[in-house]
N, C-alpha and C positions, 0 to 999 in steps of 0.2 A: 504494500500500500504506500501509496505516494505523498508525505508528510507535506502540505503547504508552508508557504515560507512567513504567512499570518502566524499556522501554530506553532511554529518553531519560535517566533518572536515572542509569542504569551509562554509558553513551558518556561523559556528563558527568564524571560525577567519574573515568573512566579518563584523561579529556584532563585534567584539573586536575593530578589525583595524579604524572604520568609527567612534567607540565610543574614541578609542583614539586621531583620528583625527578631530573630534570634540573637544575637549580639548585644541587639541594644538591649530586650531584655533583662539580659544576663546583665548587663552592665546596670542598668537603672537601677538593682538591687543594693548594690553597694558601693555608687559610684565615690570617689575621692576617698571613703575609707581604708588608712594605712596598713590597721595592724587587725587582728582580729587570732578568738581562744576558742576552741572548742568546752564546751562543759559535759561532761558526761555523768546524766543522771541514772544510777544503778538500781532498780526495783526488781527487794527480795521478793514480792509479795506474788502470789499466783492470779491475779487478777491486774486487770487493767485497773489504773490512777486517772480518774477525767477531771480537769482543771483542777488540778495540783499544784500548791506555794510549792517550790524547794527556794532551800537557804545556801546561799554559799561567801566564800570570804574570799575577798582579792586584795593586793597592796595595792592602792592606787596611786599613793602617794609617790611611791617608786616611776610607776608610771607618768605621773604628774610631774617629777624633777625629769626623768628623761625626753620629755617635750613631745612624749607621743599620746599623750590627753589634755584635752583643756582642764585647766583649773577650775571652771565650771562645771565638768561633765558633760555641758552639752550635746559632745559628739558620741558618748553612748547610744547601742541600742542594741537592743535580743532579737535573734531569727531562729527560726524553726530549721531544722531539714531542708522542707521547701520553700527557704526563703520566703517566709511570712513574718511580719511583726509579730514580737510577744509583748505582752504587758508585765511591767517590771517597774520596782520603786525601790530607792536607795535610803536605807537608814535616816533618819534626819542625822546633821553631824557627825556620822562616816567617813562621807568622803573624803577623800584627799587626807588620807592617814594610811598606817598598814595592814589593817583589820576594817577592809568597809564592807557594811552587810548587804547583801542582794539578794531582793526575792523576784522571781521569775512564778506567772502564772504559766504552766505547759498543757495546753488543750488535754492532752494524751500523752501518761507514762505508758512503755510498753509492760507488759509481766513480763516477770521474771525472765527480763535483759534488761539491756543497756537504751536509754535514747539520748540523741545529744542534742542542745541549742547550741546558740555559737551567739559570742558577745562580740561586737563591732565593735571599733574607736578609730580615732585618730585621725578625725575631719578639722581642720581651725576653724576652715571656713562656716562650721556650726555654730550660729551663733544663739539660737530659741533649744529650748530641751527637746527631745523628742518626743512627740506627742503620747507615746505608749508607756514613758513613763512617768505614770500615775497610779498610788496608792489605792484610790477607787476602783480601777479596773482589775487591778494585780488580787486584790484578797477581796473575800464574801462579804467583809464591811471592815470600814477603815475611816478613820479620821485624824489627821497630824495637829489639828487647833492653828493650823495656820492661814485660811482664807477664809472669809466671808462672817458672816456672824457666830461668835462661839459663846457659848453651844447653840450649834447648829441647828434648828428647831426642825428642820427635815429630816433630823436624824438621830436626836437624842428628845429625850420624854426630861424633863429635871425632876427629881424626886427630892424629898425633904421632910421624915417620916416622925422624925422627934428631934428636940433641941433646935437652935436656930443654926444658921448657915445660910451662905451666899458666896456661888462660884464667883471667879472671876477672870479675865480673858488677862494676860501679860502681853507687854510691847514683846517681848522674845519669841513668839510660837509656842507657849504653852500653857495649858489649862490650872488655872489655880482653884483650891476648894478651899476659900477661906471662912473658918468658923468662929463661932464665939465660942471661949470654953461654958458650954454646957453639958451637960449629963450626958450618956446615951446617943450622942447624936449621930446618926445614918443619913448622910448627904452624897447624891450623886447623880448620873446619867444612866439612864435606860434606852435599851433598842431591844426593839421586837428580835424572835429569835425559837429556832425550831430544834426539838431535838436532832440528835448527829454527832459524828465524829470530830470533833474539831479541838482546835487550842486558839487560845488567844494570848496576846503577848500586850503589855506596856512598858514604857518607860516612866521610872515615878523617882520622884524626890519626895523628901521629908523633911521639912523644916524644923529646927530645935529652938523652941522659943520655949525664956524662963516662963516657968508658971505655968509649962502644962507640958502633959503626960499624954499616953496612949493616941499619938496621930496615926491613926494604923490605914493607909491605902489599902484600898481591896477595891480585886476585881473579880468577877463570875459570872455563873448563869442562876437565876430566880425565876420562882414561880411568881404570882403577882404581888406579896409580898415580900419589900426588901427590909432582910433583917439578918442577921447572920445567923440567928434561931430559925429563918427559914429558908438557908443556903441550900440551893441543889447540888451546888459545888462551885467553892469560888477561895480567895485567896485573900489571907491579909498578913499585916507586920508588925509583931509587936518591940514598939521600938525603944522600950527599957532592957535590949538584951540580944543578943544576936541568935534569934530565933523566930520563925517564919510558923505561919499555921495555916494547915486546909482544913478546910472546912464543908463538910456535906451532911444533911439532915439534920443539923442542930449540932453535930458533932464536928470533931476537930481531930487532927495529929500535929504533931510539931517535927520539926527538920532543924539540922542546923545550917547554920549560913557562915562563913568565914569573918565575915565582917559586918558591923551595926549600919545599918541603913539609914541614918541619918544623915541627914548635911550633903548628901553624894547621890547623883545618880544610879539609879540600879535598874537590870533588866530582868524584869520578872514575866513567865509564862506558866498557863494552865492548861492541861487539856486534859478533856473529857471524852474515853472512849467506850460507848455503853454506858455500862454505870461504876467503871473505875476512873479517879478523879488520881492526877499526880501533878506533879508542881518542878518548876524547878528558877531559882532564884543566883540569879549572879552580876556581879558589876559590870564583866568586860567580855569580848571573845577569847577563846574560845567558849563555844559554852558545854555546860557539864549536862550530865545524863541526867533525865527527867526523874525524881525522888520520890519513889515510893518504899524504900526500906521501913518505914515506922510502920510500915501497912499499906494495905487497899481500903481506902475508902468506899462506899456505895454511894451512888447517888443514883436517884429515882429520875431517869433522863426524861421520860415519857411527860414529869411536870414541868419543864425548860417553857418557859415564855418569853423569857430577854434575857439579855447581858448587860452587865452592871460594871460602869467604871465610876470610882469614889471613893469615900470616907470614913469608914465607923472609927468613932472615938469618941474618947472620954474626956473632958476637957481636953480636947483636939488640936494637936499643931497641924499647919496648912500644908496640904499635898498639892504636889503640882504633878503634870503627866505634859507629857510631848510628844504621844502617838501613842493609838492603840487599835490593834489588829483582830479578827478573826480569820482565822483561814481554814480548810481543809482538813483535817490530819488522819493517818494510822499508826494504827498499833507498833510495827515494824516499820519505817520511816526508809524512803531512799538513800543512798547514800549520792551525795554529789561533788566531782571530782573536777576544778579546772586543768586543760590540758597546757604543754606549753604555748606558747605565742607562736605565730606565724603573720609573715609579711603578705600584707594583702589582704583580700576577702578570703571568709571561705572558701571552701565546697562547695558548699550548700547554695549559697551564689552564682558561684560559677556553675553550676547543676541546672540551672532552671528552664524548665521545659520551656519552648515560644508557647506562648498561646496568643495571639491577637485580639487585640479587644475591637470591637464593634467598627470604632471609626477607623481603627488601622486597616481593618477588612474594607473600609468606604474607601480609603486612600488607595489598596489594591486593584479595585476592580474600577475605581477612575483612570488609575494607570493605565490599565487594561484598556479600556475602553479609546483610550487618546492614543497608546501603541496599534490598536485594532483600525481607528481611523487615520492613521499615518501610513499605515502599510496596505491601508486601500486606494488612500490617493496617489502612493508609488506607484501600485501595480497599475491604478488607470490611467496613469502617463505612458507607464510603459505598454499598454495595450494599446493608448493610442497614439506609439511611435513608432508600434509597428505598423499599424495598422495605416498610418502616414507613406511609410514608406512602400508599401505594398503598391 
């Protein structure tokens, strides 16, 4: 069969166009970014992980004197495999140190293997953050007290069940709960909230002011009543002594902590799996294994109505918090590994299948069309130059 010299012009430029759109592509995923690290998330668990927090720890600071991240962060961002954005939020006050913490939400851990994200950097020309990285998108609920009205009335309930009290917003980013020393006082924020697998984390201060006793931060899950007599399971700090306590169904255990939680930042986490409640309490990273030696707790998950970040105490010194988290959790937790650095993008970038989007198919078949009538008005010249000559 005899191929006209019309379709050999269209095959032609359809294999050019799709090869050079392929390219671009691939390119558009990670254009100008320098460096980029493979993460490798390990899950012992026999079942699939669907939109799962992991935690991991990077120097960035290192990074940051090497000149191949901005000192903003800006030019961060997490990809998938298939080169897709992931949503991801960096510790308040992390960054650009040697212990900055990174949570990656991953659509899909695989069972029991390996899957990997990949962190990009090393754009200057980044000058806005990436838009994926936000706290709201990354965890089930999240708020850092640093934008818009705090507390946030689309997302906290204020509670105030005995004694006086009255939060209040700091120029720094962080939430104060400042009381009067009275008796008994339970002062805090509520969010709606279902039973489930999960942990939630804060960052809390305790202020040491003379003249009062027991500012104990707590945080947890409640049925409609908040009260630590009616704890489903939730966390506070008693800070005449460097000792921590959970608390579920009116009851308690105690842990020890290294050091008195006063005057100092501390990162404290809770999760509840079923109805075992464990805790674990520490100032810095790395962080320690989640503490349940004094015991398992029970807690009755099934009464979970919200989560509770706040105050009980007893003539109360003022808690401040600077973010607080829900996420995900299991029993058996992934383990997550950054790989070393490599120049360039990924893989996973350079991997990416073409697929054309709509108008690029419109810019196709306009080519098409403008090569289809150029090579008809050739040949009717040339038909009628023979046809002249004849």
């Amino acid at each position: 069969m005899k191929v006209s010299f019309v379709t050999w012009i269209n095959l032609a430029f359809a294999s050019v166009f799709l090869f050079l759109n392929a390219a671009q592509v691939s390119a558009q995923c990670c254009t100008g970014y320098a460096y980029s690290q493979e993460i490798t998330i390990s899950n012992p668990n026999s079942s699939i992980l669907t939109n799962f927090q992991v935690e991991f720890l990077l120097n960035t600071q290192a990074l940051v004197t090497a000149g191949k991240m901005r000192t903003d962060g800006n030019d961060i961002y997490v990809v998938d495999a298939n080169c897709n954005p992931l949503s991801f939020w960096i510790e308040d006050n992390s960054f650009n140190s040697d212990k900055t913490n990174f949570w990656v939400k991953v659509p899909t851990v695989a069972a029991s293997g390996n899957t990997s994200v990949y962190l990009v950097y090393g754009k200057p020309s980044a000058s806005s953050p990436n838009p994926t990285r936000n706290g709201d998108q990354t965890f089930v609920f999240f708020d850092d007290f640093n934008t818009g009205t705090v507390p946030n009335t689309s997302k906290w309930t204020f509670v105030n069940n005995t004694g006086s009290g009255s939060p209040s917003i700091s120029s720094s980013g962080y939430f104060t709960f400042t009381a009067n020393p009275s008796p008994n006082l339970e002062v805090g924020l509520t969010h709606p909230m279902t039973a489930g697998n999960y942990e939630i984390g804060a960052k809390v201060f305790v202020l040491n002011q003379p003249g009062r006793v027991d500012g104990d931060p707590g945080i947890g899950w409640f049925p409609n009543t908040i009260s630590r007599t009616h704890v489903v399971a939730g966390w506070s700090n008693d800070d005449e002594g460097p000792l921590d306590a959970v608390w579920a169904n009116g009851g308690s255990i105690g842990f020890p902590v290294s050091n008195p939680t006063q005057n100092r930042w501390s990162f404290v986490r809770l999760r509840l799996l079923g109805n075992q409640t464990q805790a674990r309490h520490f100032g810095h990273a790395p962080l320690p294994a989640f503490d349940a030696s004094s015991g398992v707790l029970t807690a009755t998950s099934s009464a979970i109505t919200k989560v509770f970040v706040g105050a009980f105490a007893y003539q109360g010194n003022p808690v401040r918090y600077d973010f607080f988290f829900v996420r995900n959790a299991t029993s058996n937790e992934p383990t997550v590994t950054p790989q070393a650095e490599i120049p360039g993008p990924p893989m996973a970038c350079s991997a990416v299948a073409p697929v054309p989007t709509l108008s690029q198919w419109g810019l196709i078949l306009l080519a098409l069309f403008i090569l289809n009538y150029a090579a008809i008005v050739l040949w009717r010249q040339k038909q009628l130059g023979v046809a002249s000559r004849a």
